[in-house]
C-alpha positions as CSV (number, residue, x, y, z in Angstrom):
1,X,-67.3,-24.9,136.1
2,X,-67.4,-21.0,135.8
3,X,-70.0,-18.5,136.4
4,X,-71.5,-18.8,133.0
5,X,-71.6,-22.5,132.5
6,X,-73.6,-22.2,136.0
7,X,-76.1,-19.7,134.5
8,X,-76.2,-22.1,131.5
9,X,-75.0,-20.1,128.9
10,X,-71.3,-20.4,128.7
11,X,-69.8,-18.1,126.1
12,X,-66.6,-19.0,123.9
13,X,-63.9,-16.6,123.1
14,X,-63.0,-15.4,119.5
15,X,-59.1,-16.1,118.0
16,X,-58.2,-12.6,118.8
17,X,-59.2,-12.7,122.5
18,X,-57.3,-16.4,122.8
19,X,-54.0,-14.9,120.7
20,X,-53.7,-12.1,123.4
21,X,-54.5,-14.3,126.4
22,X,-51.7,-17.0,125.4
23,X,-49.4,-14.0,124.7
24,X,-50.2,-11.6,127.9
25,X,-50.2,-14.6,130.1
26,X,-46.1,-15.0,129.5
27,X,-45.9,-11.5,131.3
28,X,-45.3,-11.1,135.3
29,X,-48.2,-9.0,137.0
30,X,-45.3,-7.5,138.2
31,X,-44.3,-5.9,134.9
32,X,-47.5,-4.3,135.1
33,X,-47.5,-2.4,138.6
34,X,-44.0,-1.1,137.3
35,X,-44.7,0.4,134.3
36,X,-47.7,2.2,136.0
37,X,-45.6,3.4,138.6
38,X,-43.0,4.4,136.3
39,X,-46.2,6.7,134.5
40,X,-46.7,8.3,137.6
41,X,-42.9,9.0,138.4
42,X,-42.0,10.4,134.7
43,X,-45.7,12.4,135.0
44,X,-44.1,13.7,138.0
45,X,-41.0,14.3,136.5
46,X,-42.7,16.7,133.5
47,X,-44.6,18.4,136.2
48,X,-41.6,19.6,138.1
49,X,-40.1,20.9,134.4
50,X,-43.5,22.9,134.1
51,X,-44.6,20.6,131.2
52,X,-48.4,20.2,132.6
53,X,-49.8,19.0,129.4
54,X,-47.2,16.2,129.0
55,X,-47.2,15.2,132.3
56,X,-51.0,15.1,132.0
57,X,-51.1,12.5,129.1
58,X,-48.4,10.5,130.7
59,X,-49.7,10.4,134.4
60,X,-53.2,9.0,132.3
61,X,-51.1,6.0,131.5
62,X,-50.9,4.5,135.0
63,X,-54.9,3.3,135.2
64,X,-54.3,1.6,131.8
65,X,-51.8,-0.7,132.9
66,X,-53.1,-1.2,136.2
67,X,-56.4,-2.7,134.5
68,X,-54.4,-4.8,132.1
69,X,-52.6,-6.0,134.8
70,X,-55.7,-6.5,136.6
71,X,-57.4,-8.3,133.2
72,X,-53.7,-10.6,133.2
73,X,-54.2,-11.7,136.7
74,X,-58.1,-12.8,136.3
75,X,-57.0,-14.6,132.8
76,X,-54.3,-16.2,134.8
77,X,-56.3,-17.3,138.0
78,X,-59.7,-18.1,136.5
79,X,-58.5,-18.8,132.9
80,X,-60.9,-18.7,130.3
81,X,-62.5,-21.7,128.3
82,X,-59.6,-23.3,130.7
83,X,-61.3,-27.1,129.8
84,X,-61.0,-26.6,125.9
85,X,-57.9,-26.8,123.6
């Protein structure tokens, strides 16, 4: 039983929400971590050429993927709806 079943109002997830769960949960958290860390180290490398602005919008990538990654791993350890289907 999850948290919201326990207050007593469990809430059910729309098609779109399921679609990108089934699909996100086929990629490694792994994959995540590494393409944010690749942000930071092509941000880096557009800083060192003196292209700030670039290396602005791609260092702003890294948080992104972190919380995706962060959003995979909580769909993948606590599931949602996990009884249904």
């Amino acid at each position: 039983m999850n948290m919201l079943e326990e207050q007593g109002s469990p809430k059910k997830e729309g098609p779109v929400a399921k679609a990108i769960e089934k699909q996100t949960a086929k990629i490694p958290s792994d994959v995540f971590l590494g393409m944010a860390l690749g942000a930071m180290a092509v941000s880096l490398g557009f800083k060192v050429c003196r292209k700030s602005h670039t290396a602005l919008f791609i260092g702003q990538w890294a948080a992104p993927f972190l919380l995706f990654g962060i959003y995979d791993k909580i769909v993948k350890t606590v599931g949602s709806e996990r009884g249904e289907d």
